[in-house]
C-alpha positions as CSV (number, residue, x, y, z in Angstrom):
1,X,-205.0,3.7,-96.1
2,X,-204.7,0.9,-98.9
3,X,-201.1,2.2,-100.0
4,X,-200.2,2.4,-96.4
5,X,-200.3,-1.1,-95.9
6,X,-199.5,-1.8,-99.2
7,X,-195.7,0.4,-98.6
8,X,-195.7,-1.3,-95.3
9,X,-195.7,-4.4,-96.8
10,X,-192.8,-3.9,-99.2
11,X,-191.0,-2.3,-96.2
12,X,-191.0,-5.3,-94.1
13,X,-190.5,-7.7,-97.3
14,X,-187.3,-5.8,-98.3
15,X,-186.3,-5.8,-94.6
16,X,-186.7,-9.5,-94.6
17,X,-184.7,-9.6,-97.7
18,X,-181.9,-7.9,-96.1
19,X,-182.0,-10.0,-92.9
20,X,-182.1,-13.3,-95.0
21,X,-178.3,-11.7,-97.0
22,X,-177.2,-11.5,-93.4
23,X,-178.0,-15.1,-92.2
24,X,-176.2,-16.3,-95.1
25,X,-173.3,-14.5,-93.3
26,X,-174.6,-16.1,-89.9
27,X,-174.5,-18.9,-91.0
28,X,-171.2,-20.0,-89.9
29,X,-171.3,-18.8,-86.7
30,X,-171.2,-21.2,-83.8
31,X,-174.3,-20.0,-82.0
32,X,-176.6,-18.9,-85.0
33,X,-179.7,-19.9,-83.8
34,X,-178.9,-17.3,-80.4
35,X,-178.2,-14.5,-83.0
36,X,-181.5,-15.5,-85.2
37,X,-183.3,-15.3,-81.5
38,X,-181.6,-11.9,-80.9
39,X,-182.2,-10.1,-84.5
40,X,-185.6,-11.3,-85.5
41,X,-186.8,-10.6,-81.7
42,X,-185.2,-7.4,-81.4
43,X,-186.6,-6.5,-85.8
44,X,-190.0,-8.1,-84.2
45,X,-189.3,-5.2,-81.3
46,X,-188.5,-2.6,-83.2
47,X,-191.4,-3.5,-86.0
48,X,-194.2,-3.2,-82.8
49,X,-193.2,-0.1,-82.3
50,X,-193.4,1.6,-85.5
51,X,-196.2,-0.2,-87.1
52,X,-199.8,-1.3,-86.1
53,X,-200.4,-2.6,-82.9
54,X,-200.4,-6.1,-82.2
55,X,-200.3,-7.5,-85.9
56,X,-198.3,-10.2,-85.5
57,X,-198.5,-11.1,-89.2
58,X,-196.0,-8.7,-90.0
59,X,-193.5,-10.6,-88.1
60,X,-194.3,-13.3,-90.2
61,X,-194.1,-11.8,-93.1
62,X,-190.7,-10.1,-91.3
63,X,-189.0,-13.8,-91.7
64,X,-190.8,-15.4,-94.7
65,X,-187.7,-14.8,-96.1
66,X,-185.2,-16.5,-94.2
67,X,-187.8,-19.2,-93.4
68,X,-187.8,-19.9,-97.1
69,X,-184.0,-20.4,-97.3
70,X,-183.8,-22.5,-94.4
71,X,-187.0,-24.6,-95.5
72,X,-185.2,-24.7,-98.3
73,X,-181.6,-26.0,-96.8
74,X,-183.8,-28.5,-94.4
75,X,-185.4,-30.4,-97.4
76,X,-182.1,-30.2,-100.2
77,X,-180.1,-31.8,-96.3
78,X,-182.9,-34.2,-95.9
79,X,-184.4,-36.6,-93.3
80,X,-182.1,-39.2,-92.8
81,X,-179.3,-36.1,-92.4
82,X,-181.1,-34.0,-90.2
83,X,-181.3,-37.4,-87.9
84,X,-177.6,-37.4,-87.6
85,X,-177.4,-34.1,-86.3
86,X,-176.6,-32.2,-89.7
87,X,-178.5,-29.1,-90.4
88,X,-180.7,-29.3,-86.9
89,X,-179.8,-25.6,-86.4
90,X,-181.8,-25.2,-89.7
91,X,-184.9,-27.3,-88.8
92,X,-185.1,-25.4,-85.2
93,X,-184.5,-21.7,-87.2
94,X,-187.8,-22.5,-88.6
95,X,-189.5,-22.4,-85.1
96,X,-187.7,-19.7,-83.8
97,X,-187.4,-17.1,-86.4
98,X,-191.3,-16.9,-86.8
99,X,-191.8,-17.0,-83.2
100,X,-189.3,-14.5,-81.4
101,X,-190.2,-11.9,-84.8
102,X,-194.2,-12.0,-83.3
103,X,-193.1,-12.2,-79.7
104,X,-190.7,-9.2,-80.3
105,X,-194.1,-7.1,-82.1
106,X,-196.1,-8.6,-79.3
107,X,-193.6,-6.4,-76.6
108,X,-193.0,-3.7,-78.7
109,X,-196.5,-2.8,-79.3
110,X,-197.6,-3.9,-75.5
111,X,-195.1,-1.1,-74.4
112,X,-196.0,1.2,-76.7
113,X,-199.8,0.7,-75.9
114,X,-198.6,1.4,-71.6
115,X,-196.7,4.4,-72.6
116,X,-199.7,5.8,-74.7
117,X,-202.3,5.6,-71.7
């Protein structure tokens, strides 16, 4: 069971990688923050599916990742930037990638659960 969770882990880390390459991409993209909503919720989706049921940490750990590199754009920008409007789609990615990643396992793994009974 240990190296279960253990190649889970590495799984979802490397996925997260993968997904944080691709926002680099995304980046310049008019409506990022949508397309951040739509492939972390529909990861988060997929992710409730395949692994345990209702652990929402994996999400988390799903957009560590690309949290980092935004946390790490929002504080290199800084305040008195993000107050002009530069780099806000940064500072609200850091809400919403966490959040749609656990709401998408939080589906997943409720509808998995109804078609199991």
């Amino acid at each position: 069971m240990k190296w279960n969770i253990i190649r889970t882990t590495i799984i979802i880390f490397s996925i997260g990688l993968a997904i944080a390459l691709l926002r680099i991409l995304l980046i310049f993209f008019p409506l990022f923050n949508i397309i951040d909503v739509v492939l972390f919720g529909g990861l988060g989706y997929t992710l409730g599916k395949r692994v345990f049921s209702g652990k929402w940490t994996w999400g988390l750990l799903l957009s560590l990742p690309s949290v980092a590199m935004s946390l790490y754009i929002v504080l290199n920008i800084g305040l008195s930037s993000i107050m002009e409007g530069t780099g806000t789609g940064h500072l609200i990615a850091l809400v919403i990638m966490p959040l749609s990643a656990c709401i998408g396992i939080f589906y997943g793994a409720k509808k998995e659960s109804k078609t199991n009974a």
